[in-house]
C-alpha positions as CSV (number, residue, x, y, z in Angstrom):
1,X,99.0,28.3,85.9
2,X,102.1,26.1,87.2
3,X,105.7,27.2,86.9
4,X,108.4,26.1,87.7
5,X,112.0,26.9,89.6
6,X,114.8,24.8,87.7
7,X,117.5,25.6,89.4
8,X,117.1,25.9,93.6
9,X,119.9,24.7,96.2
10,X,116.9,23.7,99.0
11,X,119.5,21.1,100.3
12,X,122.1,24.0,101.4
13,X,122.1,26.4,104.5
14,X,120.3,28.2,105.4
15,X,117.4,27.2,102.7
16,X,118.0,23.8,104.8
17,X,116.8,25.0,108.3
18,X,113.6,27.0,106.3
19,X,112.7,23.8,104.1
20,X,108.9,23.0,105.5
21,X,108.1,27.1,105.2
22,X,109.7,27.1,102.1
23,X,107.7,23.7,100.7
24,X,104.3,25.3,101.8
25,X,105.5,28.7,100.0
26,X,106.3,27.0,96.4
27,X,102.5,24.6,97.1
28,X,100.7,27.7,97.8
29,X,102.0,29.4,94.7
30,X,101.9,26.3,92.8
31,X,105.1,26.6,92.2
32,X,107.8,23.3,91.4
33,X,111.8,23.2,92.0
34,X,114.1,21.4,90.8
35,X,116.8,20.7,94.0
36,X,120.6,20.3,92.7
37,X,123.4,18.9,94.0
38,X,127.0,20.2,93.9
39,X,128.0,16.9,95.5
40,X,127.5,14.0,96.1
41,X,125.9,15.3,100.1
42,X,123.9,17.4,98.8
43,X,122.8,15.2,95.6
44,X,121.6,12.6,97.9
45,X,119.9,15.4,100.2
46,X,118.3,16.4,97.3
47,X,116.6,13.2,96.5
48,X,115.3,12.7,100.0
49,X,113.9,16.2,99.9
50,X,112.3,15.2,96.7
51,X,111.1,12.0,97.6
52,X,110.0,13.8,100.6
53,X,107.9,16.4,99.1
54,X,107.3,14.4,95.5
55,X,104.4,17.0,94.5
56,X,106.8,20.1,94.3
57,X,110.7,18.8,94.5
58,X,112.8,17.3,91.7
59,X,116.6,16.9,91.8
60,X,119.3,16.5,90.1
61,X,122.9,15.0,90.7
62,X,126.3,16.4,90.1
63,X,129.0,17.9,91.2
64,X,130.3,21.2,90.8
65,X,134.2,21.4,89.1
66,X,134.9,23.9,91.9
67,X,132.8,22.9,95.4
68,X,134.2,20.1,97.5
69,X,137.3,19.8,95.6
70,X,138.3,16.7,97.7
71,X,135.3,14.6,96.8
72,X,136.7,12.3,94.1
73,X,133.8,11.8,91.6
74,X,132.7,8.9,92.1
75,X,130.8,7.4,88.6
76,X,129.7,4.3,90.1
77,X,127.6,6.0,93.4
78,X,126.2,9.1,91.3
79,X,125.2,6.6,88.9
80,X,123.3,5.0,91.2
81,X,121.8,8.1,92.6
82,X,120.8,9.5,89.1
83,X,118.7,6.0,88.5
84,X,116.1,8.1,91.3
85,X,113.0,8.4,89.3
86,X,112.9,11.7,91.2
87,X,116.4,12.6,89.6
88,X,115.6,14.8,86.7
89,X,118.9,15.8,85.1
90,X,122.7,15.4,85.6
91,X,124.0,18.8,87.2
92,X,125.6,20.8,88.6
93,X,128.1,20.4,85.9
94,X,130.5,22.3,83.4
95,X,133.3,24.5,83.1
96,X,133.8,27.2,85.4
97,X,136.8,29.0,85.4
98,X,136.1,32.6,87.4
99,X,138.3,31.8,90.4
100,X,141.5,30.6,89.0
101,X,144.8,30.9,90.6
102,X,147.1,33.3,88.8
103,X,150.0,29.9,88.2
104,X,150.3,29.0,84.9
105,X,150.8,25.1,85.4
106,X,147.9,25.8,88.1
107,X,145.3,27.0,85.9
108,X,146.0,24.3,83.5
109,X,145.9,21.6,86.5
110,X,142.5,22.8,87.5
111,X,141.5,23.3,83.6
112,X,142.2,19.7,83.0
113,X,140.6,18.2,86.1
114,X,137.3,20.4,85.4
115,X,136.9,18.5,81.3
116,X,137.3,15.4,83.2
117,X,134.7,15.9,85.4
118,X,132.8,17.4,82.7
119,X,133.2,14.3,80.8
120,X,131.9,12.1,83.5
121,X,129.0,14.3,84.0
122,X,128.1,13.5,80.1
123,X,129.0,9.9,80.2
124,X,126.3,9.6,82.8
125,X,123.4,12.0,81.2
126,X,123.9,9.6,78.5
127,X,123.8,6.0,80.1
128,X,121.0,7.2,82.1
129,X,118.9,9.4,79.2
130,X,118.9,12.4,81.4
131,X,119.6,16.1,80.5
132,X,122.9,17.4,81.6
């Protein structure tokens, strides 16, 4: 039987500095993983870990509304990265709204910034036919 792992962070420490144990784990239990990014650092190291390991790693490509706030999202280079035929969805992406500061104008700052994001993350699940 094969299963498989869709959602692992194998590109962030300390899974980084375990990766060949961890790669002969998952082939030994037949196991897949899909590898996603939060940014655009870890999106691309998750495409060289799958192209790396193509018989057990996937990725995807994304960046998380609320990790590396001072990345500026980019359309243009994750679009490139998601055209990776090892780039199996758009993600990490949504809404997440758990640690929010306690001002008003704040929250709706953050709120607004996060449904832009959001919206790019669609825009490119769509141009490249790829599940967000």
């Amino acid at each position: 039987m094969q299963y498989i792992d869709i959602h692992s962070h194998l590109n962030i420490k300390p899974l980084t500095e375990d990766l060949t144990n961890i790669v002969m784990s998952l082939q030994e239990k037949e196991i897949k993983t899909i590898t996603v990014g939060v940014d655009y650092e870890t999106s691309k190291q998750a495409i060289l870990f799958a192209e790396h390991y193509p018989d057990v790693l996937f990725a995807t490509v994304g960046k998380h509304p609320n990790d590396n706030i001072d990345e500026i999202f980019m359309y243009d280079k994750y679009l490139e990265q998601a055209l990776n035929t090892k780039v199996v969805a758009i993600g990490e992406c949504g809404l997440d709204y758990f640690r929010l500061p306690k001002e008003l104008d704040e929250i709706e700052k953050i709120k607004n910034s996060q449904k832009q994001l959001f919206l790019e993350h669609i825009k490119l699940a769509k141009e490249t036919n790829k599940p967000l």
